[in-house]
N, C-alpha and C positions, 0 to 999 in steps of 0.2 A: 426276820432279818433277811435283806434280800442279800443274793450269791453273787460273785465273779469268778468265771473260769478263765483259768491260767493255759498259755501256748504247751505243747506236748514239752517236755524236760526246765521250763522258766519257773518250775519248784524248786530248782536246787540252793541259789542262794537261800531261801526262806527256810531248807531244812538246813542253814547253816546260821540260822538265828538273825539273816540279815531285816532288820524293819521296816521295809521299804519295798513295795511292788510299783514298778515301772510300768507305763503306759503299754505300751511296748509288747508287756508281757502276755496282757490280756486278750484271750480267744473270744470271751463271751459274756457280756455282764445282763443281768436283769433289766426289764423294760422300765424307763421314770425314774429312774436313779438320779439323785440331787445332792450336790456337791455335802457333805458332815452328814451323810449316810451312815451307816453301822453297817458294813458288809464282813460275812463268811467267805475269805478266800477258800476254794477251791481247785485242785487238780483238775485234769480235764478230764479224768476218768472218774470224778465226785467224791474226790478224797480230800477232807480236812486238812489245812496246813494252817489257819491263821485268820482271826479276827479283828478288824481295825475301820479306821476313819476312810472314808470313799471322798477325793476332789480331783475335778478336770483338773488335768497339768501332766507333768512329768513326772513326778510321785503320785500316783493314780491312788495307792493306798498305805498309809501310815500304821503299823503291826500297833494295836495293843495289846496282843495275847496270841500266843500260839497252843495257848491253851484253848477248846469248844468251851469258855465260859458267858456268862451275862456280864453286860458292861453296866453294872449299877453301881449304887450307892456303897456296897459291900465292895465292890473293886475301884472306886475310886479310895477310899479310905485306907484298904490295903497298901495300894501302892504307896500314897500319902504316906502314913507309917514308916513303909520301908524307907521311904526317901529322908523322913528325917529320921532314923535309926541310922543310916550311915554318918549323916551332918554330927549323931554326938558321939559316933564312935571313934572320927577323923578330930574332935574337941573344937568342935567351930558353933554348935549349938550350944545353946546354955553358958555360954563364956561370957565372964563377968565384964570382961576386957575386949568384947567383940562382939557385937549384935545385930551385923552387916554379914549375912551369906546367903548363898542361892541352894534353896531347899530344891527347886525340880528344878534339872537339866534336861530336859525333851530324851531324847533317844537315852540318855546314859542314864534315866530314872525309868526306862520302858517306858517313859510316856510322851509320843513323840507327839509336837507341836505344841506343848506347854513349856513353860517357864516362871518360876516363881521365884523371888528375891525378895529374904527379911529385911526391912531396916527399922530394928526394936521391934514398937507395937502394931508394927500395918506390914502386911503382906504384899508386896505387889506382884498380880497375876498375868500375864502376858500370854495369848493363842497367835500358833504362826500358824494354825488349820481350820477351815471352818470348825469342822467337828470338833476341836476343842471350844471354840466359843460357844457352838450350841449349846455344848455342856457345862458352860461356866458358872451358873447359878449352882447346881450340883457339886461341882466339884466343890466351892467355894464354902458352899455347906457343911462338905466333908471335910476338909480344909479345917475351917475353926474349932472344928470338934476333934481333931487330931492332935491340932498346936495347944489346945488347952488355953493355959492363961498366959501363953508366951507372945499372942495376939490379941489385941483390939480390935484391928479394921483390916479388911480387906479391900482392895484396890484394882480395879482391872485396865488394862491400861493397851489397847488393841489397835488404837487406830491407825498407826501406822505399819504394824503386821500387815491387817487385812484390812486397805481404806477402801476397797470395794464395795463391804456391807453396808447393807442400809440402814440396818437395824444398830451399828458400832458407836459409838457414844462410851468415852472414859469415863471411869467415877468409881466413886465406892458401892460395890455392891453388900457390903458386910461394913456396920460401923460409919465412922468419920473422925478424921482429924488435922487438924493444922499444923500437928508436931513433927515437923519434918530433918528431924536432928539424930542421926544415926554415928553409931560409937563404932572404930575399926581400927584394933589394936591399940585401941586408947586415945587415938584422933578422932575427933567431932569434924562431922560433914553433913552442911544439908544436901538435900535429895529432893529434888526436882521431880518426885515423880507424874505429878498435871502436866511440863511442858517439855520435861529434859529428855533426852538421846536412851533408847531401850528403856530402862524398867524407871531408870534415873541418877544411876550409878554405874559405873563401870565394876563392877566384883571380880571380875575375872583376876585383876591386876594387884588383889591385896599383897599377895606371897612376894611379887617382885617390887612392888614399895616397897617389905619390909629390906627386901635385899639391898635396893640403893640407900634405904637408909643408914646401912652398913660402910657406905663405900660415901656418904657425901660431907663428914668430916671437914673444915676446911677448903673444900671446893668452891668455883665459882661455878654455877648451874644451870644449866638451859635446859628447858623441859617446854618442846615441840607440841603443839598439838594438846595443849593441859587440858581442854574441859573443865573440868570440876579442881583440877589444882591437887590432884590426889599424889604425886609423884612431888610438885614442889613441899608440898605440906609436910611430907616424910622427908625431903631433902632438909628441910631447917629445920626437924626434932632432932636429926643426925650430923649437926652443926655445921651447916655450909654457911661461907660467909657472904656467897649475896647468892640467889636465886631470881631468874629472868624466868618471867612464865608467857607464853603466847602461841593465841590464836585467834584466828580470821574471826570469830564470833564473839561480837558484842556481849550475848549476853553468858557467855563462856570464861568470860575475861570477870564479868561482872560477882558472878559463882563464885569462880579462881579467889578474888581479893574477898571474898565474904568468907569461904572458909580458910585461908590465912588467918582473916580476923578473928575468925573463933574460936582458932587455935593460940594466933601468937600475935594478939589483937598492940597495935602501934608500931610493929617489930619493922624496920628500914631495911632489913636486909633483904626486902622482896619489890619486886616490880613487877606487872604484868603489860604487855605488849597487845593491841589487836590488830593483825597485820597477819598476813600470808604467808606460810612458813618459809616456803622456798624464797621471797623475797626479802625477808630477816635474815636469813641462813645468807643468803648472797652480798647485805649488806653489810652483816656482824663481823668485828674484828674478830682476832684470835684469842679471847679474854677468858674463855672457858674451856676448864679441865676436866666437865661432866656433863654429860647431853642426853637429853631422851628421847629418843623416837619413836611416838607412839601414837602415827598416823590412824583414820578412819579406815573402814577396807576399802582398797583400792580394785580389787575385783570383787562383784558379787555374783559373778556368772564366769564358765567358762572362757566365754565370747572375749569378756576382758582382761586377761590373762597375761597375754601378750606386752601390752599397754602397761599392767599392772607392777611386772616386773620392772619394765624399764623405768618407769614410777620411783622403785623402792630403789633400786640402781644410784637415778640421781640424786634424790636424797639423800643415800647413806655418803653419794660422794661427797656433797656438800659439806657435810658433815666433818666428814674425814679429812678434807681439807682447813676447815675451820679451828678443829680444838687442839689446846697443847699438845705439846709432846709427854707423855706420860698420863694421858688423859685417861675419861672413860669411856665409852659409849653403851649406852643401851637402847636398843632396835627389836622392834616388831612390826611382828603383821598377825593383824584379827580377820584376813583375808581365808574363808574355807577353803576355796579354790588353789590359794597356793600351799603346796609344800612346803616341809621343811627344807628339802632339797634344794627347791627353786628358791624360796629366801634364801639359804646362803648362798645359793651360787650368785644371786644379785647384789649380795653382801658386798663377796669374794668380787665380783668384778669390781665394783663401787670400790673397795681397799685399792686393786692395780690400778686401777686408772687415776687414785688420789697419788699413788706412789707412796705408800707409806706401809708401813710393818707393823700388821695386827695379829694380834691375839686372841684367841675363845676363852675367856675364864669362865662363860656360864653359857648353856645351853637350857631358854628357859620358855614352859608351857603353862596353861591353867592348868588354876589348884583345885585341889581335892573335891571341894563342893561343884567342881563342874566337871565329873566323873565321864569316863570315854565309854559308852559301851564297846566291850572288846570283838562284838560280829560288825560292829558300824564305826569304822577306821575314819570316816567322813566327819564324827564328832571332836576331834582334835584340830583345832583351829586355831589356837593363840599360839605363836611361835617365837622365840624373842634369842638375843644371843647380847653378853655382855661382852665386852670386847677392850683388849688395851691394846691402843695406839701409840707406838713410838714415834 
């Protein structure tokens, strides 16, 4: 396994469990080093700290063990394990009523630049590192022998991680199927995983559907930015009397009214719009008492950050200006780069400037199965705030 030596003192995050070696840090790396390398981080004085994935960039290398172990077939499986021993201990695996969750979360399962998401019988596997795809046949391996009979097919689905590779091509590497009908919380959704946005579903979002379906009663509903319709679908199980769903994407729109009809197939009380949020929100009367904002990330780099906020700003004014008095809102950002902080302070401006008197009733993050590692603060990225408007 070839070595990288680390700058004199740029060990210390690594002895604070952080997973991540920065370009930055490195004094000295071995000659021919090729990006999903297997490198032994070292001190500079040839002291063990950490075994992980080697790629040019700004994360130079991705921790998989700060243990001296072998990254085989026995440690892919381990972690595997572990990853789903937490999904049945949180009651999100094996649930009769639910068979939509994300088994690995990169960093917060130690296994950074993987991602894997059930939906029923097919797995789908996502690498955001070289050195996770190299390993994808492997992993994938360990993979079905870990799930038992709780999978069929396995799925990989990379090309838009890493469209650089030459060798990247989606499909099934384990299995095949056409059964693209996944159960979440007792709502039916298909899953786009050949053409659709990450794995093919948004999972992160299940915990806060089930919260607006709490809250949509009677309401009239706008739900921004739907995708897949996951938010209206749970707005009419929790009886809202009409539901507006829209986004710029035709075949977003197309998804949207397919899973309505799966669910609450003839049901009038739903519409979908495709059309440009902020030019809906600018045209729409004052007709609705429940809204979601649950925009793409608007920063995916530092660089956009600036821009990003001022982003979430004008939307959420739009917004606020828009919905009844007594209304609801609910607002995110899947942006890593921004805080919690900087959301609501962009919230908080967005309220002054609509002139109107809001309220926090919820303070809301991804659930369970996309667990934070607690050395890498960086894996907390869904932020969301429900909000009453007087």
């Amino acid at each position: 396994m070839k070595k990288i030596y680390l700058k004199r003192g740029k060990e210390e995050s690594l002895l604070r469990f952080h997973p991540w070696v920065f370009s930055g840090a490195i004094q000295q790396a071995d000659d021919d080093l090729k990006d999903g390398d297997l490198v032994r981080v070292l001190t500079n004085h040839g002291d063990f700290i950490a075994v992980g994935h080697f790629q040019m960039g700004s994360i130079a290398v991705r921790v998989l063990s700060f243990r001296d172990v072998d990254i085989d077939a026995d440690f892919w499986a381990s972690r595997l394990a572990s990853a789903l021993k937490v999904r049945q201990s949180i009651g999100i695996a094996d649930n009769p009523q639910n068979n939509t969750y994300r088994l690995v979360h990169g960093e917060g399962d130690n296994l950074p630049g993987l991602i894997i998401d059930v939906y029923d019988r097919t797995a789908v596997m996502q690498a955001h590192s070289i050195g996770m795809h190299l390993c994808r046949k492997e992993i994938a391996e360990q993979l079905v022998k870990v799930m038992g009979q709780r999978i069929d097919n396995v799925y990989y689905k990379s090309e838009t991680t890493l469209p650089f590779m030459d060798d990247m091509e989606n499909g099934f590497v384990y299995g095949g199927s056409d059964d693209n009908v996944a159960l979440e919380n007792g709502l039916k959704f298909y899953v786009d995983w050949l053409r659709g946005q990450k794995t093919g579903f948004f999972v992160d979002q299940r915990d806060n559907r089930s919260l607006l379906e709490k809250y949509s009663a009677g309401k009239s509903v706008l739900n921004m930015f739907c995708y897949t319709g996951g938010f209206s679908v749970y707005a009419m199980r929790g009886g809202a009397k009409l539901v507006h769903s829209v986004d710029s994407s035709a075949k977003a729109i197309e998804l949207t009214n397919r899973n309505v009809a799966l669910n609450f197939e003839g049901d009038k009380r739903h519409e979908a719009f495709c059309e440009d949020a902020f030019k809906y929100l600018e045209q729409a009367g004052n007709n609705y008492d429940l809204i979601i904002l649950d925009p793409p990330a608007f920063a995916k780099h530092r660089g956009a950050l600036h821009n990003a906020l001022k982003g979430y700003t004008r939307l959420n004014n739009k917004a606020f200006q828009k919905i009844q008095p007594g209304g609801i809102i609910f607002t995110f950002s899947c942006s890593q780069v921004v805080t919690k902080d900087h959301f609501r302070n962009a919230v908080f401006t967005a309220a002054a400037q609509a002139g109107r008197k809001v309220r926090i009733l919820h303070q809301l993050h991804q659930p369970a199965d996309h667990p934070i590692n607690i050395y890498h603060p960086e894996g907390e990225y869904l932020k969301g705030l429900v909000l009453f408007v007087e």
